[in-house]
N, C-alpha and C positions, 0 to 999 in steps of 0.2 A: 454552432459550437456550444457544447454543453458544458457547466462547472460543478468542480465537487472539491471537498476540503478530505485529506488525507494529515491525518492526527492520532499519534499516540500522547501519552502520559510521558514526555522526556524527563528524567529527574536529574538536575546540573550536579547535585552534592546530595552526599548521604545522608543528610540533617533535614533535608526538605519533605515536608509533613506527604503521607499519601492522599490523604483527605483531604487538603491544600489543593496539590493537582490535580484530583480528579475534579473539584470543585471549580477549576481553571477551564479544565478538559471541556465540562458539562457547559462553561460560558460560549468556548468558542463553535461550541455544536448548536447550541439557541441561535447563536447569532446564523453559520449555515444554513438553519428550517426557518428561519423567520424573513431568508430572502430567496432569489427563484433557484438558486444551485440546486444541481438535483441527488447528489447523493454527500455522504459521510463515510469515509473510508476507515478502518482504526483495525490493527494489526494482532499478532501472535509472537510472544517473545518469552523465555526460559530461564529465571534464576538467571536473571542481567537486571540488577537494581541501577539500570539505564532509561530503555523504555517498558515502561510498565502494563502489561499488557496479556497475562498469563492465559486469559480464554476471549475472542473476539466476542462471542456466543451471550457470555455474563455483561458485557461491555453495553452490549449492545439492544437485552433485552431490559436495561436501566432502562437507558438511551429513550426508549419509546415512552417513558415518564416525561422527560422532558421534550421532548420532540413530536409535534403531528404530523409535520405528510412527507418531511423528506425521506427517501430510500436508505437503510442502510446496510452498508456493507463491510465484509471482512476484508481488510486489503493491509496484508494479505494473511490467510491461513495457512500453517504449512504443515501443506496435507500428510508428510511421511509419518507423523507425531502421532496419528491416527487411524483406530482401525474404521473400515467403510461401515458397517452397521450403526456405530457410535457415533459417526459424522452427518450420517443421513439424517441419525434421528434426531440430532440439536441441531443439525440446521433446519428442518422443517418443525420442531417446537420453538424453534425462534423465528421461524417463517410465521408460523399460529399468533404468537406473539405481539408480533409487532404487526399482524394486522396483513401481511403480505409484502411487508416493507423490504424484505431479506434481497441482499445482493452478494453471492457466493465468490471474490477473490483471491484464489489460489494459486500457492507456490510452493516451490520441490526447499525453500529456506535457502538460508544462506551462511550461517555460523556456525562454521565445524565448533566451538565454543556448546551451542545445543545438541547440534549431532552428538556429540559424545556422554552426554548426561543422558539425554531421553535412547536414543537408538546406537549402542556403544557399538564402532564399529564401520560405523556406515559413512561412507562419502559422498561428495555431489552428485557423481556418479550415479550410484545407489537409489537415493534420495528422488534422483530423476526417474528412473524406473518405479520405485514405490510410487510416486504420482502416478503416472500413466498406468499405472493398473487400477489404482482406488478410485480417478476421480468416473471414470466411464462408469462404475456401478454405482454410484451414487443416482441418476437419475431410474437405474434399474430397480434399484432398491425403493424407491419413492412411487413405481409404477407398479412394485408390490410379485411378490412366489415369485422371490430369483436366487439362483442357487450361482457360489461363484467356489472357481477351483484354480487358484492361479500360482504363481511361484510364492509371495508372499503372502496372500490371504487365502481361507477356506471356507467356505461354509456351508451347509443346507439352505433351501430353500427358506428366502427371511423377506421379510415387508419391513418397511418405516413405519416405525410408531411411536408419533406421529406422522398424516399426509402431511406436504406442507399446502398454504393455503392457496400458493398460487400455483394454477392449473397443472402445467411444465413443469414447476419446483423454482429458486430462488435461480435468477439469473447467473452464469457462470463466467465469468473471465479470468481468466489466464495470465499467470505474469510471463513476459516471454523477451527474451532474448536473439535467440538462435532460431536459422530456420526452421528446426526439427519442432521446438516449441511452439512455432507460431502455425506449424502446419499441425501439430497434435489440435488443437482450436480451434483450428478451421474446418477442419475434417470432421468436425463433433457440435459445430453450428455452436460454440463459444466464441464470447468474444477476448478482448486480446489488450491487457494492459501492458507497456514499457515506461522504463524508465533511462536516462540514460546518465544517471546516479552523477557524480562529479565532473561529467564532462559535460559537451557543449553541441551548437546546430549542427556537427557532423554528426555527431552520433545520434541524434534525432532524428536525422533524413536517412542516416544509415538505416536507424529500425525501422521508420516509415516504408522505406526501400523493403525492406526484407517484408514485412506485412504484407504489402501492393505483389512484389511478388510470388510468394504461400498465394497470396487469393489466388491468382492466376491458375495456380495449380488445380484449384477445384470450382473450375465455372460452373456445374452446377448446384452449387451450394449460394446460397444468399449472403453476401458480403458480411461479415460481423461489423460489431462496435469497433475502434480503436483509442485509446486514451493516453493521454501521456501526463506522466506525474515528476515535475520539477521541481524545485524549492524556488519560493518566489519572495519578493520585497520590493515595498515603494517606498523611494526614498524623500524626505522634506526638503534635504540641500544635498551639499557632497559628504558631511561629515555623517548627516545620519546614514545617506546611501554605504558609506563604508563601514557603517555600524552593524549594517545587517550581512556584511559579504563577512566580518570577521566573527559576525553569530552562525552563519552556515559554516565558514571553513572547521569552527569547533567543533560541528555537527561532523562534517564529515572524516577530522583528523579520530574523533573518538569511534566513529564507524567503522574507519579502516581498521584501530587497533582490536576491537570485538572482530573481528573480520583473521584479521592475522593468527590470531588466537595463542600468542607468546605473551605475555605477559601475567603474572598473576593476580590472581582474582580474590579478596576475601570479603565474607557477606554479602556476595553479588556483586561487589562494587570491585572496577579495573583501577590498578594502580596506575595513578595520575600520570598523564602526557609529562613530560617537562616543556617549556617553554620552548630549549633550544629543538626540542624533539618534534614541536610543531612549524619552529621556524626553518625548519629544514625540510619539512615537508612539503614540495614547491606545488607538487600535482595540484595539491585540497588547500594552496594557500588565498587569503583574500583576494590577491588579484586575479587568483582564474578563478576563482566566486563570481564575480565580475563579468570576468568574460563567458562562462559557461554556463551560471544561472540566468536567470531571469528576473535581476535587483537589477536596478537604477530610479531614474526618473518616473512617475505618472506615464508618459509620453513612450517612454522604452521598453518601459512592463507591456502596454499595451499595440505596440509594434512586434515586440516577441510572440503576445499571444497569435496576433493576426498572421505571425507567420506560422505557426502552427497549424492554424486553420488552414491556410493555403498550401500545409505537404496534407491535407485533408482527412486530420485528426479530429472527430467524433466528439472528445471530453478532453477537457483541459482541466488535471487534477492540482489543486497548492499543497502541497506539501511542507506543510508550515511548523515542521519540526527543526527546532535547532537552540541554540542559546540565549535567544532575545527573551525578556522578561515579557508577561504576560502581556503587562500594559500595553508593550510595543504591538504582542500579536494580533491583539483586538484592534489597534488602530490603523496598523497593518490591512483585518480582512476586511475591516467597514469601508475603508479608502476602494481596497480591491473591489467589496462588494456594489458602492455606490455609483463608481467613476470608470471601472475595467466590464464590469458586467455589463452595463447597459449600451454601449459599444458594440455588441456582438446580439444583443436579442431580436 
């Protein structure tokens, strides 16, 4: 079992400095390359003064200032936002970059909220489709006089420029849900990230299931990567363990409402949950935090992992975005990185 930290710039309140958190961001990424995890995951997000995060690309070609040998990667990029000439080529001058460090994770998005500002019009639907035609030229493009003529994109015969550095191009994974997604990845020797967002080990072994399945489909392809990304927390006793089930459920009660996309917005910022509007909220409440993340005990955390491992999950990503103060996060991944990590190497 491999580990990697999957981290944006969450910003709780509109008062909170951007140089503040990226200043946070940059800690908890030190701490990541300074211990054996192998990669850094950090996202794509739109005029949502939530998570901050406008180019993975800019994020990440910092990122190699502070960072020497862990890999990093987009997780995730959302590929509709972009035409394939302009994708190939920052991600292979950020492949150049960072030295060959680049790990390519893409998705069709998720916030009709962006849909409507960048691609006016377009649904998930949609969105899916734009993926599946951009990401296959991407490696085309990078291996240089390829000409594409599809429903959404056109072009003449075009090269990346920049190659990236590493041989194949930056490794590709998939966020994937559905069979249809996990077989687009398979069939194209990508590998295949899930998540199984607010819920719990059904839906884990669900996606697992569906993965193991897809492979089946194509024996002659070499099994992919598979990784799963949870929000995690260890806890010191019971109160802080419920300290951090009531920092995720925030996490996810403000997720849903970016998600629903009713509510309005000024200066990027979503008008505020109400209390009762969270406490009503039973799905993303602290007690199925609880049950469905992977907070509790030293002891709990690292039985969840181990079950992961044995539905024969690849990477175990933390997902350590939510409302706990910094303080908390760092003391959080060191505990992870010291006491959860070496268990499994």
């Amino acid at each position: 079992m491999k580990f990697s930290l999957f981290v944006h710039m969450i910003r709780d309140n509109p008062d909170q400095s951007y140089t503040k958190l990226y200043e946070d961001f940059i800690d908890l990424c030190q701490m990541a390359d300074q211990s054996d995890m192998r990669a850094i995951w950090t996202g794509e997000h739109h005029a949502m003064n939530y998570a901050i995060a406008p180019n993975p690309f800019i994020t990440i070609a910092d990122l190699c200032r502070y960072t020497k040998k862990i890999k990093l990667g987009t997780g995730t990029l959302i590929v509709p936002f972009w035409h394939p000439i302009k994708l190939a080529g920052e991600a292979a001058m950020t492949d150049v970059l960072s030295n060959g460090r680049l790990e390519l994770g893409l998705a069709r998005g998720a916030y009709l909220y962006e849909y409507d500002r960048l691609v006016p019009g377009m649904d998930a639907m949609e969105a899916g489709l734009r993926m599946r035609e951009i990401v296959p030229t991407l490696e085309k493009l990078w291996q240089g006089d390829y000409a594409h003529e599809g429903k959404y994109f056109q072009f003449p015969s075009t090269t990346s420029i920049p190659k990236p550095l590493q041989k194949k191009g930056p490794p590709i994974w998939i966020a994937a849900r559905d069979p249809n997604s996990h077989e687009f990845a398979i069939a194209n020797d990508w590998h295949v990230q899930v998540t199984p967002l607010w819920k719990g080990l059904d839906e884990i072994t669900r996606l697992k299931n569906v993965f193991d399945d897809s492979c089946e489909k194509f024996p002659d392809k070499p099994k992919p990567l598979s990784m799963i990304l949870n929000h995690c927390y260890i806890g010191t006793d019971q109160n802080d363990i419920e300290k951090g089930a009531v920092a995720v459920s925030k996490f996810y009660n403000n997720f849903g409402a970016w998600f629903k996309n009713d509510r309005s917005v000024s200066q990027g910022t979503l008008d505020p949950l109400t209390q009762e509007e969270i406490n009503n909220n039973e799905m993303c409440s602290p007690q199925e935090m609880l049950k469905n993340q992977n907070i509790g005990t030293l002891q709990e955390v690292i039985d969840n992992v181990k079950r992961y491992e044995d539905l024969g999950f690849d990477e175990y990503s933390i997902w350590i975005d939510s409302h706990l103060s910094i303080e908390d996060k760092k003391i959080f991944l060191e505990k992870f990185i010291s006491e959860v990590m070496p268990k499994f190497s």
